[in-house]
N, C-alpha and C positions, 0 to 999 in steps of 0.2 A: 547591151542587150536588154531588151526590155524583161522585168521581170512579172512574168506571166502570175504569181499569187497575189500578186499587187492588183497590177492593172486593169484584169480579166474577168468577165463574169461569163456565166455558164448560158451568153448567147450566140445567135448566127446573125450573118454582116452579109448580106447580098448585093454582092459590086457588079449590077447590070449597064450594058448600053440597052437591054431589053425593057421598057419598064413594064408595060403588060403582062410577059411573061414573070417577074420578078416582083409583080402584086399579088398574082397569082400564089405563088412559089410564097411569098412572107405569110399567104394567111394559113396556108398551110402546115407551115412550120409553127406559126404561134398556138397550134394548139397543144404542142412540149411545150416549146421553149420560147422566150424574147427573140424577136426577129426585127431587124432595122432591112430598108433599104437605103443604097444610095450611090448616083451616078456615078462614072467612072473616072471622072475629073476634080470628086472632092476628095477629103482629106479624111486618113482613118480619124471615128470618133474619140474624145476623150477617153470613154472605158470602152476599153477594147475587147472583141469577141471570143469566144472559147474558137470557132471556127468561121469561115468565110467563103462564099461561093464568088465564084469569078465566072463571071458570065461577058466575056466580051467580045462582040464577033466583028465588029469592025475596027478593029487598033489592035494587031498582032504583039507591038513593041509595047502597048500600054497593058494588056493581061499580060506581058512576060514582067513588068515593071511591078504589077499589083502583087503579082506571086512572091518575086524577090525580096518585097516590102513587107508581107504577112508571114513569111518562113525569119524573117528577121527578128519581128517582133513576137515571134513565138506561136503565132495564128495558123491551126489546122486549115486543111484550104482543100477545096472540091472546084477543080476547074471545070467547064462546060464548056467548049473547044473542037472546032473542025480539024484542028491542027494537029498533027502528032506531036504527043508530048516533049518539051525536051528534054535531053540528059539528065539530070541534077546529080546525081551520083547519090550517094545515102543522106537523105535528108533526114535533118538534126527534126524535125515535127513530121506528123501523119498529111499527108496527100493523096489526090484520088484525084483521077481522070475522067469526064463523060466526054462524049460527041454531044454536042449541042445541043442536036435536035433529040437529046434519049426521052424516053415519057418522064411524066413530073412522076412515079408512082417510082420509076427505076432511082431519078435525083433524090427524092424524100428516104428511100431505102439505103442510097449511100451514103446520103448526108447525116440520117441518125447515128447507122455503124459508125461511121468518122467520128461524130460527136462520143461516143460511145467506147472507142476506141483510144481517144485524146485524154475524154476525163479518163479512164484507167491510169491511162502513161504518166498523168501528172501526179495523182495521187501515189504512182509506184514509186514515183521521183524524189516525192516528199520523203516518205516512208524510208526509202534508204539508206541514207543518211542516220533516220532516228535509229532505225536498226542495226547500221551501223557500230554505233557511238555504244548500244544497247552491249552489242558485241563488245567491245573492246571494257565496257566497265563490267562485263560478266569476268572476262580474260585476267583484269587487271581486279580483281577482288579474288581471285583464284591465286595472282601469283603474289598479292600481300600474302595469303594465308600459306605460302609455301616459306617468302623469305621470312616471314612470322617466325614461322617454323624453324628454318635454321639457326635464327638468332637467337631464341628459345633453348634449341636445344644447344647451343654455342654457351651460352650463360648457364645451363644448369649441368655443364661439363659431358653433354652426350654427344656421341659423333652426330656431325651435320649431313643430313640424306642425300646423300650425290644423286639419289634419283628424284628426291625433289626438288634438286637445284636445276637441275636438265628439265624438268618437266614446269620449273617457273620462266627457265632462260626459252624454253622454245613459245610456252604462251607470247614472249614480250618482241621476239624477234616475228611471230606470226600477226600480233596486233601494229608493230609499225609499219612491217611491211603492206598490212593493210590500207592503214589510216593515216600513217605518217606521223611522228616525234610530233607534231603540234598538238594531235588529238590525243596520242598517248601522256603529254603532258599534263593537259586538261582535265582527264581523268582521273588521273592520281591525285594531282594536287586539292582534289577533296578527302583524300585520308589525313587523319589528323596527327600520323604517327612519322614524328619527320624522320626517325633513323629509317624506314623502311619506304619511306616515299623518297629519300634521297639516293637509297641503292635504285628504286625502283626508276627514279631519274636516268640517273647515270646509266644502268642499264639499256635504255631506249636511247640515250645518245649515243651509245656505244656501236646499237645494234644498229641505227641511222644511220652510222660512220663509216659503219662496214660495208652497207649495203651501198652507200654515196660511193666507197672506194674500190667498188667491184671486185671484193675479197671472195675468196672461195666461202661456199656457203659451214663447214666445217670450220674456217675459222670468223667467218663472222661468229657463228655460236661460239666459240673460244673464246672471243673477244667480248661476248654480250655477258656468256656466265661468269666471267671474273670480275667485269664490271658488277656484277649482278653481288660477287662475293665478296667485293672492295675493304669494305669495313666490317668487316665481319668480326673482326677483333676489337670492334667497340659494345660487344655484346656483355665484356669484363672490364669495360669502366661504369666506376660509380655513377649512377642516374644524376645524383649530384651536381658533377662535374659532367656529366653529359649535356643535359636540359638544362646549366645556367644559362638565365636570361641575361647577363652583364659578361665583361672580361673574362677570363683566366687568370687567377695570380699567375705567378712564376713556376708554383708548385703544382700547380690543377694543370697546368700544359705539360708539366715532362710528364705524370701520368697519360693525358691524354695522347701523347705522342708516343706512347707502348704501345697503340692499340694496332698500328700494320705491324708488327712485330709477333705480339701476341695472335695474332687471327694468323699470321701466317704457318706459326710452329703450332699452330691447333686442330688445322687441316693436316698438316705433315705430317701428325702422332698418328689422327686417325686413318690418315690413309686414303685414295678413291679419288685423289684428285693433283692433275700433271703439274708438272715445274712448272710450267708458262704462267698457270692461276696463279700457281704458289706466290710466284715471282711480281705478280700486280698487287695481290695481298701485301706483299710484304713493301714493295717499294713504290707505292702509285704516289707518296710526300715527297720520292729524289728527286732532283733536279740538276739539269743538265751542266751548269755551272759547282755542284759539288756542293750547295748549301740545303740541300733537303737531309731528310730524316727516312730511315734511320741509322744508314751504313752512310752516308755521303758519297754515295757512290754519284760518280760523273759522268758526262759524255758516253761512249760505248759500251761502258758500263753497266746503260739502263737501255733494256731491250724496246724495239718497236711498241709494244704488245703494252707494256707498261708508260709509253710517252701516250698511246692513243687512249687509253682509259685516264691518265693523269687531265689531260685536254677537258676530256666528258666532265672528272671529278671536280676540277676547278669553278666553269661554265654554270657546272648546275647547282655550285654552292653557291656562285654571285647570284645568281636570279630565282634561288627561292625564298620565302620569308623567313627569316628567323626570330625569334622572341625579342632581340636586340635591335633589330635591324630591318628596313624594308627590302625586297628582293629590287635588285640592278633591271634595267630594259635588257637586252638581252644584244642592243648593239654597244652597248655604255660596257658590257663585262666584259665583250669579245677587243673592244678597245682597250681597256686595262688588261686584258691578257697579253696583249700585244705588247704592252710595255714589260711586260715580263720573259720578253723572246731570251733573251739572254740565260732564261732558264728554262723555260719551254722550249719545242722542236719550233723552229717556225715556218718549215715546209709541213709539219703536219696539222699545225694552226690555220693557215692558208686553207691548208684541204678541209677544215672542220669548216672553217668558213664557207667555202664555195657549196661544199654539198651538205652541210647539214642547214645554218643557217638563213643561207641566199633562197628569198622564194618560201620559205618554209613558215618561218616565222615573221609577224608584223611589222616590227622595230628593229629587224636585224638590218646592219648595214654592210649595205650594196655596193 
């Protein structure tokens, strides 16, 4: 489809078999706006018009051809026509119908409003989108400052706000469902604080997941806020050993690997939040073969709720930057996860694939 910001300028294109009348009709119009004419057998011009009058009264088949041609390429169009209009059903641009012979005073009146009414729609069009995007980085600076928040008070030993964690989980399940995991990516990945841009990741893949898997809307949010709460026990590891840019000793990992342990018995003490979270807190590192951390708990051992957040957690470790590391394409991670089926679900890999992936994001493979 042709893209109308590109190729468009803010003129009229009068496609006559008439040319008298459509000499007439161009100088009239050129006192707004650039007005070309030209026969009904040439070809649209290079820059294309904001809108187009169709003036053909002898070739039925060629003004139905010119119409189909200018709603394609994105072209408002004012026909002039003995003919009852046809069908079209809801046309994707602005259209407008004369009788042929209407006065040039009623064509000039329809033809501005058209004009008038096209440019609105494109620049609503634009706008959008910016609005959009506008939306989702108000949403997603609102719910840094909430999981800010918990982690905050996680680290300075105060209980973590269950009703700020429900009021960060519904901002992030209302921005995907708007804009979709690709936008909500986008936007985070300008905060510069990677613990709370990687909950706030995994949170939006989560709630992606849910929404892909036609989950009751109660447990999508179940499912968003525990991802939302994943690491929350890395609020009590050393900054240290948090933000190194190189390896782990041997000794900097088993502290690090306290930290679903930790986060889970720190929600428990304080309270306000169900087994199911508890349950991702503490075991989103198991694995399905029995070599995860921290119970090694196996096979049915490790609930749905914690394979679908473990999925998100992994995904959106490979493909963000790390200080060590450049981030994975995003089909190159879901290929190494695959090779890890033996530890992961691989029916709900599959499904991470089909509906979060497929379609969504640029490099995912299809």
């Amino acid at each position: 489809m042709t893209d109308p910001l590109v190729t468009q300028d803010n003129s009229v294109l009068i496609v006559s078999d008439r040319p008298q009348l459509a000499a007439l009709l161009c100088r009239a119009v050129e006192n707004v706006l650039a007005c070309r004419c030209i026969e009904p057998r040439e070809a649209l011009p290079a820059v294309l018009p904001l809108v187009a009058v169709v003036d053909i009264t002898g070739d039925a088949r060629l003004a139905a051809a010119w119409i189909v041609r200018l709603h394609g390429a994105r072209i408002a169009s004012l026909e002039l026509t003995n003919r009852p209009p046809a069908a079209r059903g809801r046309a994707a641009v602005a259209t407008r119908t004369l009788p042929a012979d209407a006065p040039r005073t009623a064509v000039l009146a329809t033809l501005f409003a058209l004009v008038d009414a096209w440019q609105a729609a494109r620049r609503s069009a634009v706008a959008a989108p910016i609005r959009k995007v506008r939306d989702i980085a108000e949403r997603a600076r609102a719910a840094i400052g909430l999981v800010a928040g918990a982690f905050e008070a996680a680290e300075a030993g105060r209980p973590v706000s269950a009703e700020g964690v429900d009021a960060g989980t519904e901002l992030i399940l209302a921005a995907v469902s708007d804009s979709g995991i690709r936008t909500w990516l986008d936007v985070i990945q300008s905060h510069d604080q990677q613990l709370y841009q990687h909950s706030l990741s995994v949170a939006g893949y989560a709630a992606a997941f849910g929404a892909g898997l036609r989950l009751a809307r109660a447990d999508q949010k179940r499912l968003a806020q525990a991802a939302l709460l994943h690491d929350v026990g890395k609020a009590k590891i050393p900054l240290a050993i948090l933000n190194k840019p190189g390896r782990l000793t041997a000794e900097e990992m088993a502290v690090m690997r306290t930290h679903p342990a930790v986060g889970a018995d720190l929600l428990a003490a304080q309270g306000g939040f169900d087994a199911a979270t508890l349950a991702v807190v503490r075991s989103h590192h198991e694995m399905l073969d029995g070599s995860g951390y921290p119970d090694g708990l196996a096979g049915a051992a490790i609930p749905d709720l914690v394979r679908l957040v473990t999925i998100c957690d992994i995904h959106s470790a490979l493909t963000e930057r790390r200080p060590y590391r450049d981030p994975l394409p995003h089909g190159e991670a879901h290929a190494l996860m695959q090779g890890m089926v033996p530890k992961l679900d691989a029916d709900l890999l599959a499904a991470f694939r089909r509906v979060v992936l497929q379609g969504v994001l640029d490099d995912a493979v299809v």
